[in-house]
N, C-alpha and C positions, 0 to 999 in steps of 0.2 A: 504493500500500500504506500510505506513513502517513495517509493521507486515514481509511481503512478502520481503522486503528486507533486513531488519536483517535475516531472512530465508536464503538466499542466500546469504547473507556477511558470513556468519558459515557456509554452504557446502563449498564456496570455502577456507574458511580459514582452514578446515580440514585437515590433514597431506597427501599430495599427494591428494587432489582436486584440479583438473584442474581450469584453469579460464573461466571467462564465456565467454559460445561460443566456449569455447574448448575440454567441456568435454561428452561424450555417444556416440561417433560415432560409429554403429554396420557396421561390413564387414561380411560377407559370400562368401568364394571365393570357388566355385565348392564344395560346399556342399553335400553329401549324407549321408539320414540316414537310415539304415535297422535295422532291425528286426531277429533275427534267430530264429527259432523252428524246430525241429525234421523233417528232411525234407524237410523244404520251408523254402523261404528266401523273406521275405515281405521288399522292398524298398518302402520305405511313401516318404521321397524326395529323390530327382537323380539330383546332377549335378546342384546346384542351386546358385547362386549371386546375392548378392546385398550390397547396400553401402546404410547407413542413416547416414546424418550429421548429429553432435549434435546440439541439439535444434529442430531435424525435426520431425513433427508428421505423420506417417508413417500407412496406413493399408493395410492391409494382407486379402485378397479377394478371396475367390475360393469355388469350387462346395465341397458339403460334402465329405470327407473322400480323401480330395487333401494333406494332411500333413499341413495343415497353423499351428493348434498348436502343431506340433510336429514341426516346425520349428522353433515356439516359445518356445518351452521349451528345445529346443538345446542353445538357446542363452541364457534361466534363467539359465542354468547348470544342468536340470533335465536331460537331454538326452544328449549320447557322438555324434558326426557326429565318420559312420562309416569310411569316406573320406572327404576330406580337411580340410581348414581352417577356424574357426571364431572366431572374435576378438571383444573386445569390448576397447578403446584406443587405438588397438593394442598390447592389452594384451589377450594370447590366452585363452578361454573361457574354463575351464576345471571342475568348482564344481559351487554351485551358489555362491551368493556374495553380500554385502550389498548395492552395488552400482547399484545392478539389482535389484529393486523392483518388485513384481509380482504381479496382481489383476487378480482372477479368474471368472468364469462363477457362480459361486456357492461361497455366502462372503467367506468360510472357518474360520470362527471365533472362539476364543475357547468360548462354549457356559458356558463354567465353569468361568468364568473371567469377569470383567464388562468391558464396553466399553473402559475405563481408562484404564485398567491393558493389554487391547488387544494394545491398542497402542502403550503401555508402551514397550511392550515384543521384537520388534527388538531394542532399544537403550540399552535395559537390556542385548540382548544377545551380543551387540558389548561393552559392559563393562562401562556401563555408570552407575553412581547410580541414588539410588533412586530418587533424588530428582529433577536431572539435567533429568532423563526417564521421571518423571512427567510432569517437563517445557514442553519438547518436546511434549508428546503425548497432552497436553493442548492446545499447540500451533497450531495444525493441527486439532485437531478436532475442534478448531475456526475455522481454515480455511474453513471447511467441511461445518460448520453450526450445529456440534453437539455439540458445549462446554456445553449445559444444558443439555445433556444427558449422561454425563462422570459415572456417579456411576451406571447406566441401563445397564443390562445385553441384550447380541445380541437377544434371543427370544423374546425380548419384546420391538422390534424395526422392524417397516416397512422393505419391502424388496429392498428399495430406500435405505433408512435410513445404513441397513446393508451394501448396496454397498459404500455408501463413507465411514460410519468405515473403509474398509476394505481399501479401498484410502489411510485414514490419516495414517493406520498403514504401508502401503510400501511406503509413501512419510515420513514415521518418519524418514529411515536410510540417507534421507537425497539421492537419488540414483540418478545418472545419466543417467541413463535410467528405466524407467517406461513402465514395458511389462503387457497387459488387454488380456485376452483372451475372448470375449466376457463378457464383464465384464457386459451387460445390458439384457443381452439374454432373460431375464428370466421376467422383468418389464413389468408393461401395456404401452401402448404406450404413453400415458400424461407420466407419472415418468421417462420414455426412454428420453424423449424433454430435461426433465428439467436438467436430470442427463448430457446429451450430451452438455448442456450450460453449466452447471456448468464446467466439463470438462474442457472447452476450457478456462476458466478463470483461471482457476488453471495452468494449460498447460503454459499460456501466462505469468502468473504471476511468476512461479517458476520456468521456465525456463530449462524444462529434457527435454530428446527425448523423445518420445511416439511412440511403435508398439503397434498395435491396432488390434485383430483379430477380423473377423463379419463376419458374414454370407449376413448382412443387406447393400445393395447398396446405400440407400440413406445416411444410416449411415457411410458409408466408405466416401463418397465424401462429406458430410458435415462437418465431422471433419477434412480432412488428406488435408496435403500439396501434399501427394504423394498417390496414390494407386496403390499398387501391382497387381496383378491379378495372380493365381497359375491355373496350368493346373488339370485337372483328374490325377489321381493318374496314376503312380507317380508322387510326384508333384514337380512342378519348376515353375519358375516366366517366363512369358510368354509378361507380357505386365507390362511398369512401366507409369502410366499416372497422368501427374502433375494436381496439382484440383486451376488453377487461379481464386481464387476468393478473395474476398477484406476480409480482418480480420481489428475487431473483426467479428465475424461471429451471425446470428441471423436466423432463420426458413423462413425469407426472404431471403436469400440466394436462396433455395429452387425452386424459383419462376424464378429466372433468366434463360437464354439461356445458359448460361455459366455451369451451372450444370446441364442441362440437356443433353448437351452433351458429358459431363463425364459419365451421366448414363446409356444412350444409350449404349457409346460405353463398359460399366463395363457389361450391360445386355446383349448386345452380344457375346461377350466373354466368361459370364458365363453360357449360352445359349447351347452354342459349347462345351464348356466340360461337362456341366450337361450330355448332349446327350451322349457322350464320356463315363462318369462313366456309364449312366446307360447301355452300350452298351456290356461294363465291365461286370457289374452282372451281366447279362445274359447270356453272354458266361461263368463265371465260376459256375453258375447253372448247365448250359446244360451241362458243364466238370464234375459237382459232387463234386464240390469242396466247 
């Protein structure tokens, strides 16, 4: 615990780090993002809002090919919105940015680098030297539970293992918001449990926003304060449903009435649009398209 809170005394003591409780609120106000190609014009989201307070752990819910991480990567700065607003403090969301950590489906590690030097590599590119990059990436891969594994290169690390490197190197910059795009997708279902506890400890502990993209329902309602729900493409948020359950959280949760009412109502929802997409590919078969 004082590891985790010197952590958080130096985010907020950083130049324009908000205080705590104050800093990662994402807005989306009438959001759309398209696509142009030679002829068609693909909208992946239409018209979409939403508000995360900071500090809220947030997931992003919808049938395949509804825009959730193309709405995610509108907010890391990989994609522009072709129309409205998004903000991350209220500062409008235009390139990425240190204060946006991102964790993907896939670690993305550099396989040329050892665990160390992966972590090292955002506080090296925000100007940090060498020595003060070391502290840091030492310091979170404690967090993680990899500090014996700092001079191991990503290939020669579980596929667990590689997803929290990839944790300690987008919680290095120190961000106020923390964006996963299924960041477990890919794990056996033991490693998935373990990874989703861990999570929530770190979450709890360091104190950022978290959006969370998943395909997986039980996965959305056992992490998130909030779950989104995104329609069939194109996509927009449909349904926002708070997940009241008691934190810290444990696989017991699971078992209560209280979550399974959330899933219920997340598996009907994505029941109705699943039907919806595929109602989609069908008619743009039978168009030729």
């Amino acid at each position: 615990m004082a590891l985790i809170k010197a952590i958080n005394e130096r985010r907020r003591g950083q130049p324009g780090a908000p205080a705590k409780g104050h800093g990662g609120r994402v807005r989306a106000q009438d959001v759309t993002i398209a696509f142009d190609t030679p002829g068609h014009r693909n909208v992946a989201v239409e018209a979409t809002s939403l508000d995360i307070a900071a500090g809220e752990f947030v997931c992003l819910l919808g049938p395949s090919g509804c825009g959730k991480s193309t709405l995610m990567n509108a907010v890391a700065g990989f994609v522009q919105p072709s129309a409205g607003r998004l903000t991350v403090d209220g500062q409008a969301v235009s390139r990425p940015g240190p204060e946006r950590g991102m964790v993907f489906q896939q670690h993305s590690l550099f396989p040329w680098k050892t665990v160390l030097r992966n972590v090292m590599f955002g506080p090296l590119m925000a100007g940090a030297g060498e020595v003060e990059a070391e502290s840091t990436a030492r310091t979170f891969l404690n967090m993680v539970g990899l500090e014996g594994f700092a001079g191991h290169y990503p290939m020669t690390l579980s596929g667990g293992m590689q997803q929290r490197v990839g944790i300690a190197r987008a919680l290095a910059n120190y961000p106020s918001v923390l964006l996963m795009d299924e960041p477990f997708g890919a794990l056996d279902a033991q490693t998935r449990g373990m990874m989703q506890e861990s999570l929530l400890k770190l979450w709890d502990e360091f104190e950022t926003t978290v959006l969370f993209v998943t395909h997986d329902i039980d996965e959305a309602v056992f992490l998130a304060d909030r779950v989104l729900v995104m329609s069939a493409a194109p996509g927009r948020i449909i349904a926002d449903l708070p997940v009241d359950l008691p934190r810290p959280r444990d696989t017991e949760v699971m078992l209560l009435a209280e979550f399974m009412q959330v899933k219920k109502q997340c598996m009907d929802l994505i029941r109705q649009e699943s039907l919806v997409a595929f109602e989609q590919q069908r008619l743009r078969l039978a168009a030729g398209q």
